[in-house]
C-alpha positions in Angstrom: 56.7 -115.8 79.9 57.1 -118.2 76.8 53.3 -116.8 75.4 54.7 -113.2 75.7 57.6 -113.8 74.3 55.9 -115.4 71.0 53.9 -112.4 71.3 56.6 -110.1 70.6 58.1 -111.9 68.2 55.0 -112.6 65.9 55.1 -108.6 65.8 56.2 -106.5 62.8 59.2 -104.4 62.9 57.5 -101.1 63.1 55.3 -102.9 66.8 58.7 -104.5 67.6 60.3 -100.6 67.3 57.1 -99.2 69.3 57.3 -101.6 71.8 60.4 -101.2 73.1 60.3 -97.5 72.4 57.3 -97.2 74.7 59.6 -99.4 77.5 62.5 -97.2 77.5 60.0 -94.4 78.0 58.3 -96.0 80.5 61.5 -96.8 82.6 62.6 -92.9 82.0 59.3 -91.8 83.0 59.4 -94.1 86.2 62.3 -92.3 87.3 61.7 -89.2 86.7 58.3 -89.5 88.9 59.7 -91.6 91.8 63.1 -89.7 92.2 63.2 -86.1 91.0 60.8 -83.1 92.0 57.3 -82.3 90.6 58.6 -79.1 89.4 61.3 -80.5 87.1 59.3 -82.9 85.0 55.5 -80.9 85.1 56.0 -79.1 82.6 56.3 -82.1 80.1 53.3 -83.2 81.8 50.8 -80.2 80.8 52.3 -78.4 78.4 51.4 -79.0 74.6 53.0 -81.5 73.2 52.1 -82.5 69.7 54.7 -81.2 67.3 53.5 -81.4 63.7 56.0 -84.1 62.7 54.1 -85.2 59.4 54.6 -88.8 60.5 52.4 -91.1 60.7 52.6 -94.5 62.3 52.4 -97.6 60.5 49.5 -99.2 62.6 46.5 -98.2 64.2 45.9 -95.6 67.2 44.4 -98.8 68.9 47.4 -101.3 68.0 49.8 -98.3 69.4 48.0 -98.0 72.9 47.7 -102.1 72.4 51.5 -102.5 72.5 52.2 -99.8 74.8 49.7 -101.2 77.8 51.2 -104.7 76.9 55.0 -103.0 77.2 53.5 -101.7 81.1 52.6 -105.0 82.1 55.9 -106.6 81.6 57.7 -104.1 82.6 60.1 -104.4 85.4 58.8 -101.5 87.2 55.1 -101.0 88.3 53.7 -98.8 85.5 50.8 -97.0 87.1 48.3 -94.6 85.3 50.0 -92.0 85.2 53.4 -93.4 83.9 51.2 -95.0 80.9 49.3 -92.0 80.1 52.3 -89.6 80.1 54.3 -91.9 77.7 51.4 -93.1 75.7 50.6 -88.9 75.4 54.5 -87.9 74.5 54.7 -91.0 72.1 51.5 -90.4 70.0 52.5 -86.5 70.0 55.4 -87.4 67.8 52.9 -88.3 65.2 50.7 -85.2 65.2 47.7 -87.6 68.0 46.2 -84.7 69.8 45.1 -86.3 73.4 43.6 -85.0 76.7 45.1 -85.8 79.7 42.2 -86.5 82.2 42.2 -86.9 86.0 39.5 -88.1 88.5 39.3 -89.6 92.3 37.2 -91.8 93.6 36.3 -92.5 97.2 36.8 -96.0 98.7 36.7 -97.4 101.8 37.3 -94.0 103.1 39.9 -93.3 100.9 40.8 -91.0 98.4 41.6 -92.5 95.0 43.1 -91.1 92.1 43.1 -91.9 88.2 44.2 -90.7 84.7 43.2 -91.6 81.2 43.7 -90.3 77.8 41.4 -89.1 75.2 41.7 -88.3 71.4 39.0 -86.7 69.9 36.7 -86.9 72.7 37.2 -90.8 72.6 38.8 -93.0 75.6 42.1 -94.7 73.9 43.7 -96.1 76.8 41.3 -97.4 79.7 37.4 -99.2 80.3 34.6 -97.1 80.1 33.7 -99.4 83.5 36.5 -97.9 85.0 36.7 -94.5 84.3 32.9 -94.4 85.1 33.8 -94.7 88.3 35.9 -91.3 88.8 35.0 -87.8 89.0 37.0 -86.0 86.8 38.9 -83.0 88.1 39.3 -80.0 86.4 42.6 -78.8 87.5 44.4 -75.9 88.7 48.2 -75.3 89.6 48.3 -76.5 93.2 45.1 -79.1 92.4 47.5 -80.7 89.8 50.4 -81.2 92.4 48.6 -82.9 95.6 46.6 -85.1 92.7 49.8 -86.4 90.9 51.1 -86.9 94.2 48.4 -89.8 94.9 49.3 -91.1 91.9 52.9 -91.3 92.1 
């Protein structure tokens, strides 16, 4: 607890700002996937969301998705994949970061597994190369997208 706590305050403002910024959001998103219907918050989740704003952020692309996976982990709420990659995607929209929502499953043990990751410019920003490896992506349609993101809730 002490080490994470020096590492937020050895941040700048602007990380300190992003930090928390991408907590709130995290907490908001958390509730709007655990309690309230697929059809009321989907269309935030696939619709286009950069806006032109002009701004630009004060760090790098890298540092942003840095401080936002470090805001998921102490988090007092279990930030899955696709509570990171929603935020992290509504977050960098706001300063004109075009990114790809991707999903894939896996099967283990008999099970079906499901993932998400984000990409910019063809790139993975937010997840392991190792990992995503290990998912077929889907390429989704309407009623795909619904049982999907309900493995993932």
């Amino acid at each position: 607890m002490f080490k994470s706590l020096s590492q937020f305050w050895a941040l700048n403002s602007a990380q300190k700002k992003w930090f928390v910024r991408c907590w709130w959001q995290f907490a908001i998103w958390h509730i709007r996937i655990q309690y309230l219907p697929y059809h009321w918050w989907k269309m935030r989740l696939f619709n286009s969301l950069n806006n032109n704003s002009g701004r630009s952020l004060s760090f790098s692309l890298q540092d942003a998705i840095r401080l936002s996976e470090m805001a998921a982990r102490h988090h007092v709420f279990r930030i899955n994949c696709l509570r990171r990659c929603v935020v992290q995607q509504q977050l960098l929209a706001e300063y004109d970061y075009e990114t790809t929502l991707h999903f894939g499953v896996a099967k283990q043990d008999s099970r079906l597994k499901a993932h998400c990751w984000l990409t910019h410019q063809g790139k993975l920003i937010n997840d392991g190369p190792e990992v995503v490896s290990t998912y077929t992506e889907l390429k989704l349609a309407g009623e795909q997208s619904q049982q999907i993101l309900a493995a993932l809730r």
